[in-house]
C-alpha positions as CSV (number, residue, x, y, z in Angstrom):
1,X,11.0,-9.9,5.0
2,X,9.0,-9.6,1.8
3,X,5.1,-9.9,1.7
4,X,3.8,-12.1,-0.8
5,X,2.0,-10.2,-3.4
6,X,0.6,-13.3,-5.9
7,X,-2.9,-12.0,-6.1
8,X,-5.6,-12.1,-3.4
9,X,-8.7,-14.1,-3.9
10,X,-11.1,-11.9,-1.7
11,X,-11.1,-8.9,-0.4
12,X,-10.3,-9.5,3.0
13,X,-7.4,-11.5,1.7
14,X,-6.4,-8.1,0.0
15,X,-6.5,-5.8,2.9
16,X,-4.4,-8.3,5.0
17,X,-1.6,-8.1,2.2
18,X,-1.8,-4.4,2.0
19,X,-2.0,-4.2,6.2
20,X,1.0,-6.4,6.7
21,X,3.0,-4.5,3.7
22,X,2.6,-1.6,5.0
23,X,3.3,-2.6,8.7
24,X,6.7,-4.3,7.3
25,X,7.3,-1.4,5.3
26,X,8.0,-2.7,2.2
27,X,7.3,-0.6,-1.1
28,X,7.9,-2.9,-3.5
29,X,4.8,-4.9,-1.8
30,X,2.7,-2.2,-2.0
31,X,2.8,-1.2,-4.9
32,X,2.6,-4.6,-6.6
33,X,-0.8,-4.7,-4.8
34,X,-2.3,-2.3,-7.3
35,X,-2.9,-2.2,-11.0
36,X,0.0,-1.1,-13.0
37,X,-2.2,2.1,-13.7
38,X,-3.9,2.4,-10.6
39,X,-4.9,6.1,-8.7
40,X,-4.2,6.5,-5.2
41,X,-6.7,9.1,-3.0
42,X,-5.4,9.7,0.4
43,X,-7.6,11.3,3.3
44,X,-5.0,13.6,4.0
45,X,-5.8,16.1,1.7
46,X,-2.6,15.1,-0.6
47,X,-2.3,15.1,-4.2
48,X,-3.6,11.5,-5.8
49,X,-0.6,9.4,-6.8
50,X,-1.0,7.0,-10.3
51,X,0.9,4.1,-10.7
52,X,3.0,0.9,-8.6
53,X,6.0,3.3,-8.3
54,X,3.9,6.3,-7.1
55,X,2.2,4.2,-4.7
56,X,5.7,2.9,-3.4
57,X,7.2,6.0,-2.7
58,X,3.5,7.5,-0.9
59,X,3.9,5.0,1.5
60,X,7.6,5.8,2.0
61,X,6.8,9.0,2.3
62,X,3.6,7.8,5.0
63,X,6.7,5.7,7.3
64,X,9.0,8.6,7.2
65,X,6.4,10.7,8.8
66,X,5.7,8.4,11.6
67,X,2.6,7.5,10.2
68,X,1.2,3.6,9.3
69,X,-1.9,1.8,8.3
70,X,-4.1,-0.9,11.1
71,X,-7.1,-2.1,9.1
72,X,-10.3,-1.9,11.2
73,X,-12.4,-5.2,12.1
């Protein structure tokens, strides 16, 4: 299952598209969520990442350590 990624309209329409990508665990969503030269901080103390494919492979990367993303109300 792929998540739609034609553009949000709010903000709140943009962090349910990056929630649900990154529950389904699909890349390619992600990283089509962000500017083709976007930068990536994490909290985790990790290197920022630049870029769609970067992003992609961070959240790989996120999944194969067990870890995921639930937005807060």
């Amino acid at each position: 299952m792929t998540v739609g990624c034609d553009g949000a309209r709010t903000p709140e329409e943009l962090d349910v598209l990056l929630e649900d990508s990154l529950l389904l665990q699909d890349g390619q969503a992600v990283g089509q969520l962000f500017e083709l030269g976007a930068v990536l901080s994490t909290a985790f103390g990790a290197p920022s990442v630049h870029g769609r494919a970067e992003i992609a492979r961070a959240a790989h990367h996120l999944w194969s350590n067990g870890r995921t993303y639930v937005a807060d109300a």
